[in-house]
Steps between C-alpha positions, in 0.01 A plus 500: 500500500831448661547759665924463507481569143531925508841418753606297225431700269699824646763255598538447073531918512707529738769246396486629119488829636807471697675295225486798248559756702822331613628415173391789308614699824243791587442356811384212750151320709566608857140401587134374415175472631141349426174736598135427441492643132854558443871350438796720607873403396735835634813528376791727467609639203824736445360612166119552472478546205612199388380294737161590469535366135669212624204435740246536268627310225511206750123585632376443134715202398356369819124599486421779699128659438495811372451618876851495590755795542832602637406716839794687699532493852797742478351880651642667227321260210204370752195665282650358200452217309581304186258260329599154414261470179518785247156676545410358871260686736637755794570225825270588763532758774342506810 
């Protein structure tokens, strides 16, 4: 296994992420990062609601596993969260 293949991989998110968002204008990627099980793209959006359909519509045209949801780092929003898949599990807490 090649193991630059999830960097890639969030790197084709994260670009098509960005992409929409900025021409369909809910928002922008102000960051990313790879963990052990995860990818993270953050952004910034100015309307959540639509960007949150913005960024899952690009998640599915993309691939994304059914594991995959829109988490909020904001206080306000921070035990909320919004699946990418129609039907996907609760994200884990710890």
């Amino acid at each position: 296994d090649d193991p630059r293949l999830p960097l890639r991989a969030r790197r084709v998110l994260e670009d098509a992420l960005d992409g929409a968002l900025v021409s369909e204008g809910p928002g922008r990627v102000v960051g990313s990062g790879l963990g052990i099980r995860y990818s993270y793209v953050d952004f910034a959006l100015s309307s959540v609601e639509r960007g949150i359909t913005v960024v899952s519509n690009v998640a599915r045209r993309v691939g994304l596993s059914e594991r995959s949801w829109t988490l909020f780092c904001d206080t306000v929003l921070e035990d909320e969260w919004a699946p990418v898949h129609p039907g996907a599990p609760a994200p884990p807490r710890e």
